[in-house]
DRENNU-233192 format. One record per residue (C-alpha): residue number from 0; x, y, z. Coordinates in Angstrom, 3 decimals, decimal comma. Example, Ala and Ser with C-alpha at 12.3 -4.5 7.8 and 13.67 -1.06 7.14 Angstrom:
0 12,300 -4,500 7,800
1 13,670 -1,060 7,140
This chain:
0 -21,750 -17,660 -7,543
1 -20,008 -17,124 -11,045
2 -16,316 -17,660 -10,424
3 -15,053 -14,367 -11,144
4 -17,748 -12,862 -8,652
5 -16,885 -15,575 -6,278
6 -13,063 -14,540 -6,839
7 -13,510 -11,131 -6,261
8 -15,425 -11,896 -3,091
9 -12,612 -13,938 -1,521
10 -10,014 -11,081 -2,198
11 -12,241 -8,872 -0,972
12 -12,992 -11,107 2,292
13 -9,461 -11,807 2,746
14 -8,280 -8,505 2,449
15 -10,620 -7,235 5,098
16 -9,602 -10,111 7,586
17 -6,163 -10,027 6,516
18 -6,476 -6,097 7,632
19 -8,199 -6,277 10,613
20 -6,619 -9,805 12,072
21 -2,973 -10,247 10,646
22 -1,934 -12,555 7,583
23 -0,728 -15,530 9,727
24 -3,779 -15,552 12,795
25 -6,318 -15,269 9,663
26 -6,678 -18,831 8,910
27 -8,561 -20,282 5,774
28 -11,630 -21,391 7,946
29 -12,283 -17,676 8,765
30 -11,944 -16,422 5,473
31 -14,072 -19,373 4,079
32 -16,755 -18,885 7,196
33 -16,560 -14,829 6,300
34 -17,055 -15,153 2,947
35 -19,636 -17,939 2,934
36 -18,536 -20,338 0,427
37 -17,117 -23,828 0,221
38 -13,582 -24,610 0,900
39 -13,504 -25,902 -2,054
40 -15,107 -22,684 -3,843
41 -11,619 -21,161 -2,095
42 -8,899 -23,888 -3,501
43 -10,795 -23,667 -7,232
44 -9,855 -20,188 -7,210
45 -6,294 -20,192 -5,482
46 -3,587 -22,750 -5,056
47 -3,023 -21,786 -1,005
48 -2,684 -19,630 1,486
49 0,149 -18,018 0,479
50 -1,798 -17,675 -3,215
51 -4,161 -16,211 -2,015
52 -2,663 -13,312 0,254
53 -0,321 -12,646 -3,191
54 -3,350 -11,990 -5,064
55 -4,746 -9,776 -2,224
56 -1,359 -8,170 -2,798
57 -1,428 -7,608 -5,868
58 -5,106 -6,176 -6,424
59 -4,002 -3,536 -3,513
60 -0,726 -2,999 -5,162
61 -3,110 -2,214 -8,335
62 -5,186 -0,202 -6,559
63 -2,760 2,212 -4,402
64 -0,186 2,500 -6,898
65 -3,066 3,362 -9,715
66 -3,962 5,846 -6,899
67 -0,483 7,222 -7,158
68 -0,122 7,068 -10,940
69 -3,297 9,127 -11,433
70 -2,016 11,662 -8,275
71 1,376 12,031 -10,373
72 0,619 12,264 -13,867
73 -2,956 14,398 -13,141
74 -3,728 18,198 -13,390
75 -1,591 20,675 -11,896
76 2,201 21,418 -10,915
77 4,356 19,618 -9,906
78 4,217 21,216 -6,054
79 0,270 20,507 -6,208
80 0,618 17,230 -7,463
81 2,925 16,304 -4,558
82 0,739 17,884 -1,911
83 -1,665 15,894 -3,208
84 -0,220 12,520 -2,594
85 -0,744 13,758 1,523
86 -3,991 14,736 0,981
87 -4,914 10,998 -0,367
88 -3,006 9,062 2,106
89 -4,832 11,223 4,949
90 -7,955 9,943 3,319
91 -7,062 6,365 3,762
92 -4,837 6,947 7,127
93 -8,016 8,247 8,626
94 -10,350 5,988 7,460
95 -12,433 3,737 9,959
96 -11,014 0,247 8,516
97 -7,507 1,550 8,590
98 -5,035 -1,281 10,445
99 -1,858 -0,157 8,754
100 -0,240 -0,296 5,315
101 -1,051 -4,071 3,797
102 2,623 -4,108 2,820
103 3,921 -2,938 6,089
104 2,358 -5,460 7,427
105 2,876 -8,687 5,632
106 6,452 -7,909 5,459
107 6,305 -7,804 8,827
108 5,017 -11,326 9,051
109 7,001 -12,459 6,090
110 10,734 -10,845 6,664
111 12,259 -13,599 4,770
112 13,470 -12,036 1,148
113 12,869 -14,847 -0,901
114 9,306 -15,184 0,116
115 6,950 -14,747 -2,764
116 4,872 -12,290 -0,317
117 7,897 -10,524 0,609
118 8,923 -10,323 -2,868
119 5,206 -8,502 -3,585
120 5,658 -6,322 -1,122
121 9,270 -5,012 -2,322
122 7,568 -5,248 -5,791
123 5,254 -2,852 -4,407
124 7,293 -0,420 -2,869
125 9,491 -0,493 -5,859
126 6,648 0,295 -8,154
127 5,751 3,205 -5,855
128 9,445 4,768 -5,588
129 9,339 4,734 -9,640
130 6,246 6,731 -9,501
131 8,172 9,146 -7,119
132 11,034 9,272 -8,779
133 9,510 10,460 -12,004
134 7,890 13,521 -10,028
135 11,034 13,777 -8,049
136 12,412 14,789 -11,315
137 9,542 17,290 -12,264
138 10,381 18,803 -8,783
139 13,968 19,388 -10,235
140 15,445 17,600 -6,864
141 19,370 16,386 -7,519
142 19,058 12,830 -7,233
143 15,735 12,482 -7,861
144 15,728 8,511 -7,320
145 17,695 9,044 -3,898
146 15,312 11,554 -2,703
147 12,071 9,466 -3,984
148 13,460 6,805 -1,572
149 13,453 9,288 1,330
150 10,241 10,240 0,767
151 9,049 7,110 0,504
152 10,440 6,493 4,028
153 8,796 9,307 5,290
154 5,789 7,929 4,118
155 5,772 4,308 5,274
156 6,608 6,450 8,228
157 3,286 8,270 8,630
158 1,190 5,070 7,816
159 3,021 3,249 10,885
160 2,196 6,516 12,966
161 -1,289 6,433 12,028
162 -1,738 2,841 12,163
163 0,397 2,851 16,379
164 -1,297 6,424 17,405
165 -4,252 6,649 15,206
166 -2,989 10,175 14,648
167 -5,195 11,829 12,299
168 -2,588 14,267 11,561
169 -0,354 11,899 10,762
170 -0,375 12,640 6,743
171 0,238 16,344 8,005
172 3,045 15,722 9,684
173 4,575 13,228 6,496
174 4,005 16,149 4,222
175 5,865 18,486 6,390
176 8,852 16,093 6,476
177 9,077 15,475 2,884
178 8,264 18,514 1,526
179 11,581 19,800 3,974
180 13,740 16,863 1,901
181 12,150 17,743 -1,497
182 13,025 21,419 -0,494
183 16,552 20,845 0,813
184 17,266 18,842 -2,264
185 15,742 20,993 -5,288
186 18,504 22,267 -7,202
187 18,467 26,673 -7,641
């Protein structure tokens, strides 16, 4: 397998185990059994572990706050853009290999801050409260980085509520909450 291919395979692997089983009961025999390649076919492409679930990170960093970006910055008002955001987490909330927000999660297993994975995972979260900020702002809210916070909140929220209750309206009930602190906060 070429190495890139072989790369992208073991994020791919380890992101579903990682998922499904937890970041410290997924050990690197699982993920090497899983993926079907050599241990050393693993250690070629990462330095550990650790390196490894940081590159997971990152590619789902990539991919959710791309998500966002395109959600943000793409057609429509401001209001519709917003509404959107719900619309795409219930998409992922609901879906059949949902086991909770990635970042939730590992900072759950890795609560010390000067962790490298807890340092991707605020990384993260900042990246996504940037986003929000900057369509905080198009929403005219006063304090637009304080209320892209709250939001945020509410959202990390619903993605613990779908992950505990597998509540399909979970998204639903996020949007309602947010769109009552946007609203409360939007300057006349």
């Amino acid at each position: 397998m070429a190495r890139n291919r072989c790369k992208d395979h073991l994020l791919e692997t380890a992101a579903t185990l990682f998922s499904r089983n937890g970041y410290h009961a997924t050990g690197i025999d699982s993920i090497i059994a899983e993926a079907d390649v050599s241990r050393m076919s693993l250690y070629n492409n990462f330095e550990s572990k650790e390196g490894l679930i940081e590159s997971v990170l990152a590619r789902q960093r990539e991919c959710i706050e791309g998500g966002f970006a395109d959600i943000i910055t793409g057609r429509g008002t401001a209001q519709e853009r917003f509404e959107r955001i719900f619309d795409h987490l219930g998409a992922f909330w609901n879906s059949d290999d949902y086991h909770g927000c990635p970042f939730v999660n590992a900072v759950a297993e890795y609560s010390e801050f000067s962790h490298p994975v807890h340092k991707a995972v605020l990384a993260h979260k900042v990246g996504i409260t940037t986003l929000l900020t900057g369509l905080m702002k198009e929403l005219n809210v006063r304090e637009p980085h304080e209320v892209a916070i709250q939001v945020l909140i509410i959202i990390d929220g619903g993605a613990v509520r779908a992950q505990i209750f597998a509540d399909k309206a979970a998204h639903e009930h996020a949007r309602i909450a947010a769109k009552a602190v946007v609203k409360m906060s939007q300057l006349t």
